[in-house]
N, C-alpha and C positions, 0 to 999 in steps of 0.2 A: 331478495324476493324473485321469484320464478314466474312474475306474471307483472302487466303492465296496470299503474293506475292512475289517477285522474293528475299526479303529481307529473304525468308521462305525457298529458294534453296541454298542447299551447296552440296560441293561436286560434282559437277555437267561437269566436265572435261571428254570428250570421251561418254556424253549420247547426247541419241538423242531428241533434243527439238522438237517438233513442234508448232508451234507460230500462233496462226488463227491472223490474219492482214487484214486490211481492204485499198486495191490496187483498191480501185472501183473509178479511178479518172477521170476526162476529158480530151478525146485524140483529138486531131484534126490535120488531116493533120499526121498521126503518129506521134503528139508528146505529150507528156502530158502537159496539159493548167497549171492546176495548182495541185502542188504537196505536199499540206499543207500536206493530207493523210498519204503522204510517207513519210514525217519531222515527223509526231507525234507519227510513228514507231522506228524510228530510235535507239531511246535511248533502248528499250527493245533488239531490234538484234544487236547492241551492246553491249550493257551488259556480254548479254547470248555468244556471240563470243569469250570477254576476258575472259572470267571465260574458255573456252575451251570448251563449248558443240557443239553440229554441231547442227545447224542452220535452220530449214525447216519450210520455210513458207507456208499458206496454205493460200488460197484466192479467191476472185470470182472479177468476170470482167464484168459487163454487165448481159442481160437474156437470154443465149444460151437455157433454159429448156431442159437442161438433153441430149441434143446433141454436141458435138465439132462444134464449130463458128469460123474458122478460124480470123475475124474480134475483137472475142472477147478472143484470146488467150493473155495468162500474158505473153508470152515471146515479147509482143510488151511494156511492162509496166517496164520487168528487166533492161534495160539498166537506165532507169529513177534510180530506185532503187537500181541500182551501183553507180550512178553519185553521186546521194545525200548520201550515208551511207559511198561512198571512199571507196570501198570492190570489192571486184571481187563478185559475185552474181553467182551463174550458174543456170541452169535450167535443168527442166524434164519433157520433155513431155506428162508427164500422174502423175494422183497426188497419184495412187495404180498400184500395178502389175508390170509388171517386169521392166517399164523402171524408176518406183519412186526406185524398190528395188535396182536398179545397180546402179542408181545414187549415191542412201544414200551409197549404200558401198564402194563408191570412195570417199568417204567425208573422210578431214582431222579436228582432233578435232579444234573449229573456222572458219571452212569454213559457208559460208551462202548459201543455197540451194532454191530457189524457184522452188512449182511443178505450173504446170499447174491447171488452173479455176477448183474449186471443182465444180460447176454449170454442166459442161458437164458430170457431172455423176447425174443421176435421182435420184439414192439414198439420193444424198446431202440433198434435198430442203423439201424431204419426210423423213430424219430425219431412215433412213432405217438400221436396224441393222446389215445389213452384211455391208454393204457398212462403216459402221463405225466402225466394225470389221478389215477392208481392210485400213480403215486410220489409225489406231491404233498401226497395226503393225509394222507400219514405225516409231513409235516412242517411249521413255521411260517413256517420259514426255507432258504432256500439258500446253501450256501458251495461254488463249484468251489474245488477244492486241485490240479488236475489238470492242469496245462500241458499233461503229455501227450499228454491226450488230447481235446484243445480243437483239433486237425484234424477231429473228428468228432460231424458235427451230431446225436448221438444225446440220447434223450430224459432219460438224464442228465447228459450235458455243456452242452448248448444248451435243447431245450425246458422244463424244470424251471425255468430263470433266466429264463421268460414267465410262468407263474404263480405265485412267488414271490417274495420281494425277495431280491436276488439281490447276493453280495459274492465277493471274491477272498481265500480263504484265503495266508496266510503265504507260503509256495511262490509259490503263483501269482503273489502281488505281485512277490515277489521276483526270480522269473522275468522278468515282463515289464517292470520299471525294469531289469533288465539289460539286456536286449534292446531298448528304448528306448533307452541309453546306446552300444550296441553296431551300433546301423544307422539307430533311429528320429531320433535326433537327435545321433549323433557328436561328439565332439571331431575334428578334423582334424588332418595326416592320419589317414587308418581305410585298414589292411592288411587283406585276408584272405588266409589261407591254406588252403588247398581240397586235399585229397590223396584217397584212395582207389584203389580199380582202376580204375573203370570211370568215361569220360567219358559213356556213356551215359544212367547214372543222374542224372547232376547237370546234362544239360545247363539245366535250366531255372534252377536256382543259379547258376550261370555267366554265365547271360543277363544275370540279375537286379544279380549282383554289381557286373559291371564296368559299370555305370551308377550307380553308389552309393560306390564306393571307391577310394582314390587307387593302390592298386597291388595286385592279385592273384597272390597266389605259388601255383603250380600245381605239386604234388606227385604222389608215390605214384607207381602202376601211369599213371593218365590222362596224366601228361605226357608217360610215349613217344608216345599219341596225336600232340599238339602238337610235339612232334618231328618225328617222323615226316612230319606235315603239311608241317613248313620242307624237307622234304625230304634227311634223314638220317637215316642207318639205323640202325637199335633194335636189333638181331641179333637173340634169340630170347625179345626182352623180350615183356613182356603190355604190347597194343595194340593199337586197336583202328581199324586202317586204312579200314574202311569209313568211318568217322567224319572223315577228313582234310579233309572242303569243312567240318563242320559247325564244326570246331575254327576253320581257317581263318577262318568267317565270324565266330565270337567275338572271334579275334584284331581283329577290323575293326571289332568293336562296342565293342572298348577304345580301339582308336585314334584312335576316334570322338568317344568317351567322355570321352578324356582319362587313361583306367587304362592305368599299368604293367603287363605282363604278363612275369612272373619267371617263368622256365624254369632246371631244372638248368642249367649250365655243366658239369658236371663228374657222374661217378656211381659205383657199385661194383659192379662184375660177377664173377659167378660161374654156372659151368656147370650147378651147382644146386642148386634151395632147399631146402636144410638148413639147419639149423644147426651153425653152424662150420665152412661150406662155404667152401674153398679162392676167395677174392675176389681182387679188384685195383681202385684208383681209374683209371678212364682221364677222360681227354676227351669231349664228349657228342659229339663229332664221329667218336670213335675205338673205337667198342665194336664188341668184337669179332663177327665174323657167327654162332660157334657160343654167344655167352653172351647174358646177360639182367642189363638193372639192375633191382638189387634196393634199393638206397638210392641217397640222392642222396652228391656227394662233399665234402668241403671245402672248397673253392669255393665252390659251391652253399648250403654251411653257412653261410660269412661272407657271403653277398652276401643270406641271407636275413634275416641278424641284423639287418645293419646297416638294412633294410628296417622290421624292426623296433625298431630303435633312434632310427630317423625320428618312428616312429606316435604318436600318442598315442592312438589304439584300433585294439584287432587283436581279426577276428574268427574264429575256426579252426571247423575242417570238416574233416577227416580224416587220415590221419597221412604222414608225406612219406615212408615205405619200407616194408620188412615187418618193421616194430619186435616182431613176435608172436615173431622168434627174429634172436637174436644170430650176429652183429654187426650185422645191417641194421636197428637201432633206432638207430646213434649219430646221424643227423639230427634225429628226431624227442627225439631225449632232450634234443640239446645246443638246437635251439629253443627246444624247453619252456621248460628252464632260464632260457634267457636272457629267455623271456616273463615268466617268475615274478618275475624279480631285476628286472626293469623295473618290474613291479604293483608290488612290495612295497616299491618305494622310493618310489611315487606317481606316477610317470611313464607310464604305461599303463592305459588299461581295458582289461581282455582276455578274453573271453568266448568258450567252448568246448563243442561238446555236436555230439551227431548220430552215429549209427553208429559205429565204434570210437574216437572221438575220447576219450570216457572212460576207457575202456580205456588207449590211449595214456597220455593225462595222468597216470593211476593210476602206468602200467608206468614215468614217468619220474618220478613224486616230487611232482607240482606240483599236485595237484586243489585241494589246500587253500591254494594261492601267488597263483592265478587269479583275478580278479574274480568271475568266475560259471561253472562246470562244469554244463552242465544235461544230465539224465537222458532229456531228453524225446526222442529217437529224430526218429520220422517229423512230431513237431509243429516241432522246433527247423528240419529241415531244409525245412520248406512256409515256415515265417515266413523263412527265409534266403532261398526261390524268392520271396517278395513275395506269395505266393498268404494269401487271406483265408482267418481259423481261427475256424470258429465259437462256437466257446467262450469266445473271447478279446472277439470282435467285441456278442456279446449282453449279457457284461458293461459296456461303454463305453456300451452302450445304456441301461443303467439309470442311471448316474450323474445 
C-alpha cells in the first residue's frame, strides 16, 4: 500500500486523534433514516478509543456555506452516533476556538469527542490556511475515515493531512484496496455495468470506462440513448436524442479500445410508470411508438449474466431499470444475484457504490454478498471518471 494506516499508529495513548468522518446522513423528522455512514465509522473510533487516544471527530452536515444552520447542526446526528458506536459521544459547539479547546481538555484518554459541522466555517470548503491552522491545533494526529468526501480539497479532507502525520482510517483503507482491486489493478476480464437515466451525467465515466475494461454493459434509462443513436426507435422511452453523436463517439472509443459494448437485446414496456403497470417483453427493435422501456428483458438478462460469468471483476454503477417499483426491478434483482453467487463462491471481485446503486444492491438482497458496496456517492463516481481526489491523493503523499 501507498499510504499509511492505523496498523502504522503506536503508541498513540493520551494523543489527540482527529478523525475526518463522513456524518452526512438522512434526517427526517429528527431522526436519522439510515445510518450505514455511521456503522462504516465505527470500527476506526473504535479502535483509536481502545488504544487510548481521545477521539475527535470532524464532519459536515448538509450545505450551511460557511454560516451556522441551526437545522444543519451535528449535535442533532450525536445521539445516533452514541446509540450505534455504545460510547458516550459528547460534543462542542464550534469545531476551533475556545469551546473545541475546552472541550478537548476535558477529554479522558478513550473518550469520543464530536465538534460541530466544519461547513459553518468558510474556510472549510475554500481549503483556507488559517482556518486549518485553527483545526490542526486541536490535534496531534490526523486520520481521514472519509472516502466520501476525498473529491474535496477542503481543509478537512486534504489540508489537515499537510500539517499533520497523516493515515487512512478503517473505511478508507478498506475502500480504496477495493477499489484498487476493482480498476486499479484488476484481475481480468473486468465488466462494468453502468445504468442510470441520464447518458449525460456519466458521460465522463463512460469515456474513462471503456479504455480500462473488457466489456461495458450499458443499462437503465441511458441505453435508449445508445439505441436510439444505432438508429431505432425507443417510443416514448426516457432518452436523450440530443446526445446520439456523443454515444456514437463512445461507441468508437470502445471499438478502439477493444471494449464490448452490451446493449439490451430485448426490454419491458408499459404505457406507464406505475407500479404494476400493465407491461410486455418485446424485441429492442420492436417497442411500441406509444410505450416506454422500463427494464431490460430476458435476453438482455442472460446475455448479461453470462457476461458476468466470464469476469473475474465487475464493476457496477447504477441499476439496469426502474428497480424503485415492481416489476421493473427483475433485471436488476436477478444480476445482483447472480453477482453475489459468483463473489461468494470466490470467483468474482465485484465492487458497487455511486447513486442508487446501494439502494439497488440493498432492494435485491446482496449488499453483504458483494466484495465491497461503498456509500461514497459523488467520490466513488470521480475515481470511476479516472478524475484525481484529493483526499485520497495527499494521503499516498505521506507514505
Amino acid at each position: 500500500m501507498t499510504f499509511k494506516t492505523l496498523d502504522d499508529l503506536t503508541d498513540i495513548a493520551g494523543k489527540r486523534v482527529l478523525v475526518r468522518v463522513d456524518l452526512n446522513v438522512p434526517v427526517k423528522d429528527g431522526q436519522v433514516t439510515d445510518a450505514t455512514r455511521i456503522e462504516r465509522v465505527v470500527p476506526t473510533i473504535r479502535e483509536l478509543s481502545e488504544k487510548g487516544a481521545k477521539v475527535i471527530l470532524l464532519a459536515h452536515f448538509g450545505r450551511p456555506k460557511g454560516e451556522p444552520v441551526a437545522d444543519m447542526s451535528l449535535s442533532l446526528i450525536a445521539p445516533a452516533v452514541e446509540d450505534i458506536l455504545d460510547q458516550r459521544v459528547h460534543f462542542a459547539a464550534d469545531c476551533i476556538g475556545d469551546k473545541a479547546v475546552t472541550a478537548i481538555a476535558g477529554m479522558n484518554d478513550g473518550d469520543v469527542l464530536l465538534l460541530e459541522n466544519t461547513r459553518f466555517h468558510k474556510g472549510e470548503e475554500k481549503n483556507d490556511a488559517d482556518f486549518t491552522k485553527a483545526l490542526a491545533a486541536n490535534g496531534d494526529i490526523y486520520v481521514n475515515d472519509a472516502f466520501s468526501a476525498a473529491h474535496r480539497a477542503h481543509s478537512s479532507t486534504e489540508g489537515l493531512a499537510r500539517l499533520l502525520p497523516a493515515y487512512a482510517g478503517r473505511t478508507m483503507q478498506a475502500e480504496l484496496e477495493a477499489l484498487e482491486k476493482g480498476l486499479g489493478n484488476p484481475k481480468r476480464p473486468v465488466v462494468a455495468i453502468v445504468g442510470g437515466a441520464k447518458v449525460s451525467t456519466k458521460i465522463d465515466l463512460l469515456m474513462n470506462l471503456v479504455k480500462k475494461v473488457d466489456a461495458l454493459v450499458i443499462g437503465g434509462g441511458m441505453a435508449n440513448t445508445f439505441i436510439a443513436a444505432r438508429g431505432t426507435n425507443v417510443g416514448k422511452s426516457l432518452c436523450e436524442h440530443d446526445l446520439a453523436e456523443t454515444a456514437k463517439q463512445i461507441m468508437i472509443e470502445a471499438a478502439t479500445a477493444g471494449c464490448a459494448i452490451v446493449l439490451p437485446v430485448d426490454g419491458v414496456v408499459a404505457r406507464e410508470f406505475k407500479a404494476g403497470a400493465e407491461n410486455e417483453v418485446v424485441d429492442i427493435e420492436a417497442i411500441p411508438a406509444d410505450a416506454m422501456v422500463l427494464d431490460v428483458g430476458p435476453k438482455s438478462i442472460a446475455a448479461v449474466n453470462d457476461w458476468v460469468s466470464r469476469a473475474e471483476t465487475l464493476v457496477w454503477n447504477g441499476p439496469l431499470g426502474a428497480f424503485e417499483i415492481a416489476p421493473f426491478d427483475k433485471a436488476t434483482v436477478a444480476v445482483a444475484k447472480h453477482a453475489a453467487a459468483r463473489t461468494k463462491s470466490g470467483a468474482l471481485v465485484s465492487v458497487a457504490g455511486g447513486g442508487d446503486t446501494v439502494s439497488a444492491m440493498n432492494h435485491a438482497g446482496v449488499a453483504d454478498d458483494l466484495t465491497y458496496v461503498s456509500t461514497a456517492g459523488g467520490a466513488f463516481l470521480e475515481w470511476m471518471e479516472g478524475k484525481p481526489l484529493p483526499g485520497v491523493d495527499i494521503l499516498h503523499q505521506q507514505k
